[in-house]
C-alpha positions as CSV (number, residue, x, y, z in Angstrom):
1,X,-12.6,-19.6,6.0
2,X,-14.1,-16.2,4.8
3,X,-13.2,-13.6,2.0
4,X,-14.2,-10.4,2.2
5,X,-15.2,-8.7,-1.6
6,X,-14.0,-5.3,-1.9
7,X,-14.1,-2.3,-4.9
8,X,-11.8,0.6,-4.8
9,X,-12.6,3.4,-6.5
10,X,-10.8,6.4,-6.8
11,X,-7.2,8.0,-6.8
12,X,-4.0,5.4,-6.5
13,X,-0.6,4.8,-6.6
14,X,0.4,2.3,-8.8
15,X,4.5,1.5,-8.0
16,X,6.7,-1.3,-10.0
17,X,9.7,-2.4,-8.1
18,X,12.5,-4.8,-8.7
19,X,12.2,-8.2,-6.3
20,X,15.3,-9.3,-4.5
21,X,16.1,-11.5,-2.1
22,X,15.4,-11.2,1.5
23,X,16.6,-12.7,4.7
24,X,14.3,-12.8,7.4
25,X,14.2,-14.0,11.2
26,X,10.8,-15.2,11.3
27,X,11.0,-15.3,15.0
28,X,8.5,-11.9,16.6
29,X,10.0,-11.8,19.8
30,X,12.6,-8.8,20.0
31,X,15.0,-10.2,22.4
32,X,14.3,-13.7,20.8
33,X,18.2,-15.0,21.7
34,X,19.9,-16.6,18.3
35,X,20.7,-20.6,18.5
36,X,22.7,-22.9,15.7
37,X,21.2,-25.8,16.6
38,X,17.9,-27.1,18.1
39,X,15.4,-25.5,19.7
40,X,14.9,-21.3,20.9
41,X,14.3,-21.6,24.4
42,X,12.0,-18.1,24.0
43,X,9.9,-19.0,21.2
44,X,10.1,-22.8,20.7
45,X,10.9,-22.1,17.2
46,X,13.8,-24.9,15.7
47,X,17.0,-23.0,14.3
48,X,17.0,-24.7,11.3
49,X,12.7,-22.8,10.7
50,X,13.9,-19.3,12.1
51,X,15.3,-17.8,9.5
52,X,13.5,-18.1,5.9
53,X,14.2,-16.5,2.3
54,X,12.2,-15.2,-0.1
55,X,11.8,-12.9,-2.6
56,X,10.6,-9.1,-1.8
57,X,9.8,-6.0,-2.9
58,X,13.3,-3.7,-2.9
59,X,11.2,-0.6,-1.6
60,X,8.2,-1.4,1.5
61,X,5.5,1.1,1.4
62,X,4.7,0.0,4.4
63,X,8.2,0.6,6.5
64,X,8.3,3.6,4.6
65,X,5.0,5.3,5.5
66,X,3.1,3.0,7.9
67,X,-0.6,4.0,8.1
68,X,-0.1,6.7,5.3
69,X,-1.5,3.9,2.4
70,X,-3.0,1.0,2.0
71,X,-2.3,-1.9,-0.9
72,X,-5.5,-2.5,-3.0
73,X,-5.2,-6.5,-4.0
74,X,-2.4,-8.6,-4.1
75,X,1.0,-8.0,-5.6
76,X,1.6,-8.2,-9.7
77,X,5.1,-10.3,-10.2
78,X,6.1,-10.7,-13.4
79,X,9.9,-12.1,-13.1
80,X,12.1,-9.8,-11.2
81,X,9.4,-7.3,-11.4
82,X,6.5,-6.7,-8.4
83,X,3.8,-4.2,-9.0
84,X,1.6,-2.9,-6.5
85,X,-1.4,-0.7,-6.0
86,X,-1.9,2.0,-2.9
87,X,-4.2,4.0,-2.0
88,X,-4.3,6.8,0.4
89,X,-5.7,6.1,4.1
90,X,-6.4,9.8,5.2
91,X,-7.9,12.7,3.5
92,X,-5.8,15.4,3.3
93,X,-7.1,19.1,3.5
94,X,-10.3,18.3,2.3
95,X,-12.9,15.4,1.5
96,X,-12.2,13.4,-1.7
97,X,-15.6,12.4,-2.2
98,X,-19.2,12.3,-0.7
99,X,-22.8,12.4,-1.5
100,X,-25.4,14.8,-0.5
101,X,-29.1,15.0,-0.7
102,X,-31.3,17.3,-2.4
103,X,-31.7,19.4,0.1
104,X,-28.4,19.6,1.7
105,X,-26.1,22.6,0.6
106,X,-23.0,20.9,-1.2
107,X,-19.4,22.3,0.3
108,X,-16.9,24.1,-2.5
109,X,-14.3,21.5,-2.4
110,X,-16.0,18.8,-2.9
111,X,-17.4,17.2,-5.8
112,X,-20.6,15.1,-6.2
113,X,-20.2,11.4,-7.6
114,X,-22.1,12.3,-11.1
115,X,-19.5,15.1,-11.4
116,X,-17.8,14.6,-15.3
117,X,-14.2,16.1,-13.6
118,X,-13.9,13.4,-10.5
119,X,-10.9,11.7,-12.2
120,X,-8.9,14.8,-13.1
121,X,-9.7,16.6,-9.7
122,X,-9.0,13.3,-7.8
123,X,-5.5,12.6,-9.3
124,X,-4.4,16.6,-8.8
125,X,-5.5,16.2,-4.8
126,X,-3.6,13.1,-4.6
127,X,-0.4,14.4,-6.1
128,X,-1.0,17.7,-4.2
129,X,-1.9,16.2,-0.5
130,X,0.8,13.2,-1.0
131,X,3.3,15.1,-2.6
132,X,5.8,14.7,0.3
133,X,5.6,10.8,0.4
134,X,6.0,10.6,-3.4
135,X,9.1,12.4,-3.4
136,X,10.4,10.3,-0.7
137,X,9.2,6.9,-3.0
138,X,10.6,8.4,-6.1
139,X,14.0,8.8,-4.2
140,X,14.2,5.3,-3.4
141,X,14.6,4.4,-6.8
142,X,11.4,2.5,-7.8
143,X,11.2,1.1,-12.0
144,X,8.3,3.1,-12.4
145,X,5.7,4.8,-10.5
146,X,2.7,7.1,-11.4
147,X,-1.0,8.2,-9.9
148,X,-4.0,6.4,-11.4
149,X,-7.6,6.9,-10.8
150,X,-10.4,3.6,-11.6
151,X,-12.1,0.8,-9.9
152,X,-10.4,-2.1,-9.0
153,X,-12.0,-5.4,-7.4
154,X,-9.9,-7.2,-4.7
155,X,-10.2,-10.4,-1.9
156,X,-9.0,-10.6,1.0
């Protein structure tokens, strides 16, 4: 078995949100036909293994937004409380970061790495290019939720 070591850097979205229960047919087959005792005849998976429970976040990102962001390490629980971190999978309306030689002329819009402002500029693009998607999260009624901007070290 491999891990892969990773470091984000940059813009986020850190989101806490309460953990419930869920109910879920762990059979991936969409016309998967249901059975109360024994054996699917589609999947081979027993009745009694189909269906598990466990405990979730109330809001998913990922139904939400699919491709739109990415989670940066593992979930935070702490009780009934899950905190995640996202960041963003496209640039939107301009670069968020790249380096450039000497010799290359450097674009407007975007900022070189040594630049003191990277954190303030990062977090307004963020909130600016997202803006739609954050409205959206904040409407489904997360604990807490606000835009950070760091490093953070993750495995998978």
């Amino acid at each position: 078995m491999s891990h892969s070591f990773n470091f984000f850097l940059g813009p986020y979205l850190e989101i806490v949100i309460k953990r419930e229960a869920k109910v879920v047919d762990t059979c991936g087959l969409q016309n998967c036909p249901k059975v109360e005792s024994g054996f699917c005849p589609t999947c081979g998976r027993s009745a009694k293994d189909r269906v598990a429970t466990y405990k979730g976040g109330s809001i998913s990102i990922y139904e939400m937004f699919e491709d739109t962001f990415f989670q940066i390490g593992e979930s935070l629980i702490e009780g009934e409380q899950q905190t995640e971190r996202w960041g963003a999978n496209h640039n939107r309306g301009q670069t968020r970061r790249c380096t450039f030689t000497a010799d290359e002329p450097r674009p407007p819009l975007i900022l070189h790495p040594d630049h003191p402002d990277i954190p303030e500029k990062e977090v307004e693009w963020f909130k600016r290019a997202f803006a739609k998607e954050l409205e959206l999260l904040e409407e489904a009624g997360p604990i807490s939720m606000r835009i950070c901007w760091g490093g953070i070290p993750f495995i998978f």
